[in-house]
C-alpha positions in Angstrom: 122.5 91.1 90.2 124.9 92.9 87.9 127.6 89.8 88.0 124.5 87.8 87.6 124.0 89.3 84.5 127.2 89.8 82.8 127.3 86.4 81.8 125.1 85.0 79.1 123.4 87.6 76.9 120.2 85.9 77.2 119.9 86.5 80.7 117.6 88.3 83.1 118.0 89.4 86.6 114.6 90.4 88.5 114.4 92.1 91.3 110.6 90.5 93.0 109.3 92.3 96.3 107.2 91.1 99.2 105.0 88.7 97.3 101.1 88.7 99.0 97.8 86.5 98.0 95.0 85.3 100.4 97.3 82.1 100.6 100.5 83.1 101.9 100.1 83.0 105.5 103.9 85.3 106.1 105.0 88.7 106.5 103.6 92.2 107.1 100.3 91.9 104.6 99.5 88.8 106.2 99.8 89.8 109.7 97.8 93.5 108.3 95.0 91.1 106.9 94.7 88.7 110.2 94.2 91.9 112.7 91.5 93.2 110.8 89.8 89.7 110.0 90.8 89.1 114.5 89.5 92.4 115.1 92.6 92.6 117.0 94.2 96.3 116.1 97.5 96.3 118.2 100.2 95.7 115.2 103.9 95.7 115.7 106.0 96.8 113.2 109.5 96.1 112.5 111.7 99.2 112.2 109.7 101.8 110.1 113.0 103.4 108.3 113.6 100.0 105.9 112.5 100.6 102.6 109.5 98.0 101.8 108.0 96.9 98.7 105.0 94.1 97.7 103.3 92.8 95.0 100.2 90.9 95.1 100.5 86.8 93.4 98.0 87.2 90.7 99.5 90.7 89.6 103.3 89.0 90.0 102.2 85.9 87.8 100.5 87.9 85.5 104.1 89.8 85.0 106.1 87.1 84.8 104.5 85.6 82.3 104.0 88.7 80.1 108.0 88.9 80.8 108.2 85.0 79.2 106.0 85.6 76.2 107.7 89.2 75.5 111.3 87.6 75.3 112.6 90.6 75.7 115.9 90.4 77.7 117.0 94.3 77.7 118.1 95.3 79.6 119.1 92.4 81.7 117.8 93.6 85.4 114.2 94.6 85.6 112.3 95.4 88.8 109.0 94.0 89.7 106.2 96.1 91.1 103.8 98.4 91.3 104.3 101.7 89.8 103.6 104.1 92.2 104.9 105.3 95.5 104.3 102.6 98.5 104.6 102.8 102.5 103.7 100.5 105.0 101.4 103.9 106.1 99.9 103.3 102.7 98.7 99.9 103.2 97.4 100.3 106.7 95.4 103.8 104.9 94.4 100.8 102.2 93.2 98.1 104.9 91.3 101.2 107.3 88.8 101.3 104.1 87.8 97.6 105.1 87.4 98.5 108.7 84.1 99.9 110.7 84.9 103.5 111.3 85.3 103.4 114.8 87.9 100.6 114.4 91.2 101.4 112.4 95.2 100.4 112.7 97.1 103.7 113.1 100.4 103.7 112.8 102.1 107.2 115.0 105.2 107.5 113.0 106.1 108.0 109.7 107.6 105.1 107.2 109.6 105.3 104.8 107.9 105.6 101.1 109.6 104.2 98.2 109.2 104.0 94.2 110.5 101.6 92.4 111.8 102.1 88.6 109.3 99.8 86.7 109.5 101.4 83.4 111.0 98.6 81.3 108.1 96.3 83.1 105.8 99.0 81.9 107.1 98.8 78.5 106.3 95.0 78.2 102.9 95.2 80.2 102.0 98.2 78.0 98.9 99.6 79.1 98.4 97.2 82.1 99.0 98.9 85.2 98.2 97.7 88.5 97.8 98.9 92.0 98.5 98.4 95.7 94.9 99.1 96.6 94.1 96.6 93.8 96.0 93.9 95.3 94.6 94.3 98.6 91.5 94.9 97.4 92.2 91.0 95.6 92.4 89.5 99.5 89.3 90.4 100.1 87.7 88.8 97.5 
């Protein structure tokens, strides 16, 4: 993304994560969401030492178009997500709240947290912040 955005001054390289909503019917939230809507709680997971990162549609949209409106191009490579730490663990902990008690996914090993640097996003959102657990909470609206 650097070469990317060598070029033209008026450039901007994002870096988007695992995009989610109720419609996208791919990938680990998906298949998270369909087990507990199955009641079916044997999940396999691909290997649990990759870093991973999501971001729910409506909170993506709402960035990019805060990013359009802004027109602020500095610096030129600007990551997209939620500010805070996020682990596949975390989002199962996130979808157990939506199961019976004596029902949840549990996952026996560790994965692999990660944070990504969102403080130029923060600086156009302002005070906007948004959450994991609010964008899962959004698929079960």
């Amino acid at each position: 993304d650097k070469i990317l955005s060598r070029n033209n001054n008026e450039d901007l390289c994002l870096r988007i994560p695992g995009i989610f909503s109720k419609e996208r019917k791919k990938r680990i939230i998906f298949n998270l969401k369909k087990k507990v809507f199955d009641i079916n709680y044997n999940f396999k997971i691909f290997d649990l030492k990759k870093q991973w990162q999501c971001i729910n549609n409506e909170h993506f949209q709402y960035c990019i178009i805060k990013i359009l409106k802004s027109k602020i191009y500095y610096p030129k490579i600007m990551n997209l997500g939620y500010d805070e730490k996020i682990s596949l663990t975390k989002a199962i902990l996130l979808f157990n709240k939506k199961l019976p008690k004596t029902k949840k996914i549990v996952v026996k090993k560790k994965t692999v947290t990660t944070k990504l640097n969102v403080k130029n996003l923060k600086k156009i959102l302002k005070k906007k912040n948004f959450t994991l657990e609010q964008g899962i909470n959004l698929l079960f609206k």
